[in-house]
C-alpha positions in Angstrom: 36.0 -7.2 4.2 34.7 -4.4 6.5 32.7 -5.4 9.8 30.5 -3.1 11.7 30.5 -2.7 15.8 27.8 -1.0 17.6 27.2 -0.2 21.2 28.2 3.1 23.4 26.6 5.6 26.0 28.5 3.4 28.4 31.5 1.4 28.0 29.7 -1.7 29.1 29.1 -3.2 25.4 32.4 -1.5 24.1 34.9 -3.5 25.8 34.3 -7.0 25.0 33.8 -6.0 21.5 37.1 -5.1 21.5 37.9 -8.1 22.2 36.7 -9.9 19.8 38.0 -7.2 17.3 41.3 -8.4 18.3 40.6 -11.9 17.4 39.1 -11.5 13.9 42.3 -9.1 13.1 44.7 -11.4 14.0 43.0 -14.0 11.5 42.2 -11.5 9.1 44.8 -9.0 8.9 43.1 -7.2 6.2 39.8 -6.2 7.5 38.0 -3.2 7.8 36.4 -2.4 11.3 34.0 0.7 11.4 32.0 1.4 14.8 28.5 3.2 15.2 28.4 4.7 18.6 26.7 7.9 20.7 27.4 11.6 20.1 28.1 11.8 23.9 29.5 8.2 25.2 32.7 7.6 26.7 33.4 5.2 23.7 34.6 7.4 20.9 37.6 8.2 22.7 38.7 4.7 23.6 38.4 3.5 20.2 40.0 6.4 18.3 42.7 4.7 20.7 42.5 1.6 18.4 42.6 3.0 15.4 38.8 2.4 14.4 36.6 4.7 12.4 34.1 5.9 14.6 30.6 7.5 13.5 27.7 8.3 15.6 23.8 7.7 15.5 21.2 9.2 16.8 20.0 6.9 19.7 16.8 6.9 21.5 15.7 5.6 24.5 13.0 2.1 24.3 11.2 3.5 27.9 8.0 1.4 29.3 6.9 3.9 31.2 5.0 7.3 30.0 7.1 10.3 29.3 7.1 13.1 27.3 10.9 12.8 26.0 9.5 9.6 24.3 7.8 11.5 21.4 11.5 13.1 20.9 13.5 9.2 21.2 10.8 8.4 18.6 12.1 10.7 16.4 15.6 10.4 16.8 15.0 6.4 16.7 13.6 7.0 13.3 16.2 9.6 12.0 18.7 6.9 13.4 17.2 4.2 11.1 17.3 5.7 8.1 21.2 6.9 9.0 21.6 3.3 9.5 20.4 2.3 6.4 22.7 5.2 4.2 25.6 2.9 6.3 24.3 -0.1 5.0 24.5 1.1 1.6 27.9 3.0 1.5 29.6 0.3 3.8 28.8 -2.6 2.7 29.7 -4.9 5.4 29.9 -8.9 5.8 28.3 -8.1 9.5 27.4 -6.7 12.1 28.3 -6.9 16.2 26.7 -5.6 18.5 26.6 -6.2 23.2 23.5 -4.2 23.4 22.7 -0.7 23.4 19.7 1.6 22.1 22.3 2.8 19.1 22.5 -0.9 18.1 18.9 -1.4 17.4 18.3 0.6 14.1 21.8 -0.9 13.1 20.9 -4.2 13.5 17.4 -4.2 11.7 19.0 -2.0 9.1 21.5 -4.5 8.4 18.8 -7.4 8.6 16.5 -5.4 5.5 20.2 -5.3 3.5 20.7 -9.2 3.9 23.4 -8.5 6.4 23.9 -11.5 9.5 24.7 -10.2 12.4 25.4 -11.3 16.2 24.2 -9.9 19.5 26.0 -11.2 23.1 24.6 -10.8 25.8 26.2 -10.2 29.3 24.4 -9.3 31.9 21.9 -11.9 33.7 18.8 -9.9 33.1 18.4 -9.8 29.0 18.4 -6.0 28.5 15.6 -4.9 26.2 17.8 -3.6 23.0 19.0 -7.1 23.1 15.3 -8.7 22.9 14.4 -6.3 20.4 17.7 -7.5 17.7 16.9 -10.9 18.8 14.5 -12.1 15.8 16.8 -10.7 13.3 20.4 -12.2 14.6 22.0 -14.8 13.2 23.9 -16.0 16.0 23.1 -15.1 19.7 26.0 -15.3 22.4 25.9 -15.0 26.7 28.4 -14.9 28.8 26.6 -16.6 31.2 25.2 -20.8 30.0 22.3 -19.9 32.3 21.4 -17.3 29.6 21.3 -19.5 26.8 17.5 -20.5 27.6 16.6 -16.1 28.4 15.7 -16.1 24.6 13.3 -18.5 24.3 12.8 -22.2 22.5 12.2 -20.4 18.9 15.5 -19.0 19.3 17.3 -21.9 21.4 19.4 -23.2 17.8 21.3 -20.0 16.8 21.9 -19.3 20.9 25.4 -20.3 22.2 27.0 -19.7 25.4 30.6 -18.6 24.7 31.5 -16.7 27.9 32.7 -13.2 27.9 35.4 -11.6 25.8 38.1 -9.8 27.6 40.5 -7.8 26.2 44.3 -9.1 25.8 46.1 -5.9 26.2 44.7 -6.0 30.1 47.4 -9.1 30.8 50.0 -6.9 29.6 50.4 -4.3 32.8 53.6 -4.4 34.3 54.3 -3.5 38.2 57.1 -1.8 37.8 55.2 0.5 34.6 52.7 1.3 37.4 55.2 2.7 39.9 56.4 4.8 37.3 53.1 5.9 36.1 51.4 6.5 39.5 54.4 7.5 41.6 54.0 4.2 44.0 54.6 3.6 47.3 56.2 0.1 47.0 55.5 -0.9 50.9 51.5 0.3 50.7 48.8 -2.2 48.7 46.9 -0.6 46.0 43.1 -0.2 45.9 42.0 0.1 42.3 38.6 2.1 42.6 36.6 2.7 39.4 32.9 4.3 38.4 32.7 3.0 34.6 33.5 5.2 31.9 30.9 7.8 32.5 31.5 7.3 36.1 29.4 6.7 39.3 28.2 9.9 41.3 27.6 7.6 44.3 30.5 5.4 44.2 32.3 8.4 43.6 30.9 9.8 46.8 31.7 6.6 48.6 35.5 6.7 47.8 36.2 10.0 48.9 34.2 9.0 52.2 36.3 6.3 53.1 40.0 8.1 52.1 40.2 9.4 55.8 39.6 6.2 57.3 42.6 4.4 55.0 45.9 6.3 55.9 48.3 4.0 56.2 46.5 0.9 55.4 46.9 1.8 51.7 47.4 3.9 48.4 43.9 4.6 46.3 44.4 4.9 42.2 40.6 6.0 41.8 39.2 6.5 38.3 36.5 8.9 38.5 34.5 9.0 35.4 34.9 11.6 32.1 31.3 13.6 32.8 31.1 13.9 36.8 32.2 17.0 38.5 35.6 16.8 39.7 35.5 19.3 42.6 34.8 16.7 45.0 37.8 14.5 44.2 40.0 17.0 43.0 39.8 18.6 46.6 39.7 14.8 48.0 43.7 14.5 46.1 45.3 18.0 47.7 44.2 16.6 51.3 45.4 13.2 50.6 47.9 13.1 48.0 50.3 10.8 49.6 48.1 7.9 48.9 45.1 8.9 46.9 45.0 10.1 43.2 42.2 10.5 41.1 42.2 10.3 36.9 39.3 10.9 34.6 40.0 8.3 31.9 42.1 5.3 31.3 42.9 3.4 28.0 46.6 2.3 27.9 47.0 2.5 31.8 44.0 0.6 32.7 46.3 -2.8 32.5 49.3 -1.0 34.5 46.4 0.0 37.0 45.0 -4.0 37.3 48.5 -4.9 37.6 49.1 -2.9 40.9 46.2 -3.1 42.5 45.2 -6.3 45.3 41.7 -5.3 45.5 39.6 -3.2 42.8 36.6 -1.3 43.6 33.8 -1.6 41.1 30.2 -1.2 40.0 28.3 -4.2 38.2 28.7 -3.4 34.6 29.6 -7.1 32.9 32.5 -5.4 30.9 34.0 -4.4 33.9 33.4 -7.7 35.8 34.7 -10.0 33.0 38.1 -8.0 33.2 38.3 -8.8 37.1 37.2 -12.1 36.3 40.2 -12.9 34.5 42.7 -11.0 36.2 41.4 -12.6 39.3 41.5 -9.9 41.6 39.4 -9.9 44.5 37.2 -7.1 44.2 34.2 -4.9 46.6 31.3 -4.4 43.8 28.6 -1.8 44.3 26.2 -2.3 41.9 24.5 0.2 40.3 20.2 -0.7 41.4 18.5 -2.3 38.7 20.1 -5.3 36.4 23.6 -4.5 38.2 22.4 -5.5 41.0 21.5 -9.2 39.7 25.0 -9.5 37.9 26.9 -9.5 41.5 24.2 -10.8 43.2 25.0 -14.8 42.7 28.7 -13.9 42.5 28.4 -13.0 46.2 26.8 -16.2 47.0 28.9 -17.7 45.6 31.9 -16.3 47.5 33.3 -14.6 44.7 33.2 -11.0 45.3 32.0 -9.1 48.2 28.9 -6.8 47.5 27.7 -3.1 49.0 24.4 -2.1 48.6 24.9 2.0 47.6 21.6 2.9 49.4 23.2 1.6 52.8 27.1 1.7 52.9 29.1 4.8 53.8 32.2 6.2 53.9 33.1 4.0 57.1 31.6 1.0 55.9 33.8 0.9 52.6 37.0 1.8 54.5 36.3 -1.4 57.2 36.0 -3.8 54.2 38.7 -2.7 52.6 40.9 -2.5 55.4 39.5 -6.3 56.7 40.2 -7.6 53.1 43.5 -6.1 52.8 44.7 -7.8 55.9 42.8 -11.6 55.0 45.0 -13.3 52.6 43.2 -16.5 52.3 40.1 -14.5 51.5 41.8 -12.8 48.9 43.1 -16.2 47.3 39.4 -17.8 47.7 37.9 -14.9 46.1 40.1 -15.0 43.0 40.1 -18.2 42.2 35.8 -18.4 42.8 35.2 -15.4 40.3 37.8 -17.3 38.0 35.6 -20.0 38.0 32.2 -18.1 37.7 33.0 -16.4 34.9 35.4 -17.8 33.0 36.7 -15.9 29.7 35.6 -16.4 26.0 38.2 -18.5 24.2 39.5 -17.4 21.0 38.6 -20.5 19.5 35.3 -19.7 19.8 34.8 -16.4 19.1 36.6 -17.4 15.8 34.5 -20.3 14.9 31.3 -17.7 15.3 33.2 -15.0 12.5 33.8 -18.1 10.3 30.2 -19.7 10.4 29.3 -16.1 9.6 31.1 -15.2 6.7 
């Protein structure tokens, strides 16, 4: 049997459809996976990685505001329907997954005009609009949060479940000792984990490299800075400070040795990326991105799960003063892992298994 994947431009709706692509291979050792993703994403090199076929579509944006690029996402929206449809035909799968994402829209009602079921999750705590849009033709609807169960409505309330969020296995696999090795560790220095997403963060970015100066001696930075920002900025940033700061574009395999060092991560708000902390349990400074990032930290903070910077208003100095006063507060650092444990706890295979099966 061959089962489609869709979702890219960011590596948000990739990684906890990895996930479950590990669970339905385990059960079914003999399926096919193919995955529909953007010509310019992050995503096509991370799941080369996993041995997947990758193909791209041509994805436009769904704006609600006037602009003139929407005449040109009309067209490629259209052009990415009717490649959607040749998959359908050629492919032939038993269905299709998708996290969100514009390139999972024509995908999805492609698949629905074949007779194809398919299944949308949703992670963050605003529904994104791809998501409402593949709504009325999914079989099954999934959120990581059970507050999101109700987001898509009473006609839609039967095929909505709340499964939780699917994490990755091979991120429980980093070793210490791997990381020393790979990062040339300091063994008496903590680590800060500091990463911008796949594409990474311009501002986060900027915020790192502010607060390197102030961190000398307090601890050794392993900052992932994103495959399509510049690089000058860091790349100076590592020759001034290359006792305890490196900088890397990309991760795949080292992302778990990474986790595994590291006693606090730095992060933006992306679900994908807050599910893996989640079930690491690290304590962790998010800077959300503005927008829906922003409401995915925001009750994880009250809660007293993770501690949040608003981008418009920290600096440099601000970041360095948390990270130094976390560093030093161990009790704060127990309480915050075993909160965002609890907030967000991680999809069970069981689950995710019993959703393939009903499918099928």
């Amino acid at each position: 049997m061959k089962i489609i994947f869709s979702g890219g431009y960011t590596l948000g709706p990739v990684t906890p459809l990895l996930a479950v692509s590990e669970v339905i291979k385990k059960h079914y050792p003999n399926v096919e996976f193919l995955w529909i993703g953007t010509k310019k994403g992050p995503e096509k090199k991370l799941i080369n990685e996993q041995g997947i076929k990758f193909i791209t579509l041509p994805a436009g944006k769904f704006r609600r505001y006037l602009s003139p690029w929407n005449l040109i996402d009309i067209a490629k929206i259209i052009a990415g329907f009717f490649k959607a449809l040749k998959i359908m035909w050629q492919e032939e799968p038993v269905i299709c997954i998708s996290a969100g994402g514009f390139v999972s829209v024509p995908v999805h009602f492609a698949a629905w005009l074949f007779g194809v079921p398919t299944w949308i999750h949703q992670q963050d705590v605003i529904v994104g609009l791809a998501n409402k849009l593949m709504a009325p033709v999914a079989r099954v609807i999934s959120t990581a949060l059970k507050d999101n169960v109700q987001s898509f409505g009473k006609l839609r309330i039967k095929k909505t479940i709340w499964l939780g969020n699917p994490v990755r296995a091979e991120i429980f696999g980093g070793n210490l000792v791997n990381a020393e090795k790979i990062f040339n560790l300091k063994k008496n220095l903590p680590v800060v984990f500091a990463m911008g997403g796949g594409t990474g963060s311009m501002r986060l970015n900027q915020l790192i490299i502010q607060s390197i100066p102030h961190l000398k001696g307090f601890c050794q930075v392993i900052h992932l800075s994103g495959l399509e920002r510049p690089q000058e900025l860091v790349s100076r940033a590592q020759e001034l400070f290359a006792d305890y700061y490196q900088v890397h574009k990309f991760f795949s395999a080292e992302m778990k040795d990474a986790y595994s060092a590291s006693s606090i991560v730095i992060s933006r708000g992306g679900f994908g990326s807050l599910s893996e902390i989640a079930a690491l349990g690290k304590p962790a400074i998010i800077i959300p991105k503005p927008g829906h990032q922003i409401e995915n930290v925001r009750f994880l903070n009250q809660a007293g799960a993770v501690i949040l910077l608003d981008e418009r208003t920290a600096d440099g100095n601000l970041l360095a003063k948390t990270i130094r006063e976390l560093l030093v507060d161990q009790i704060l650092q127990r309480q915050m892992s075993t909160q965002i444990q609890k907030m967000l706890p991680r999809a069970s295979e069981e689950k995710i298994l019993a959703i393939i099966k009903a499918m099928l």
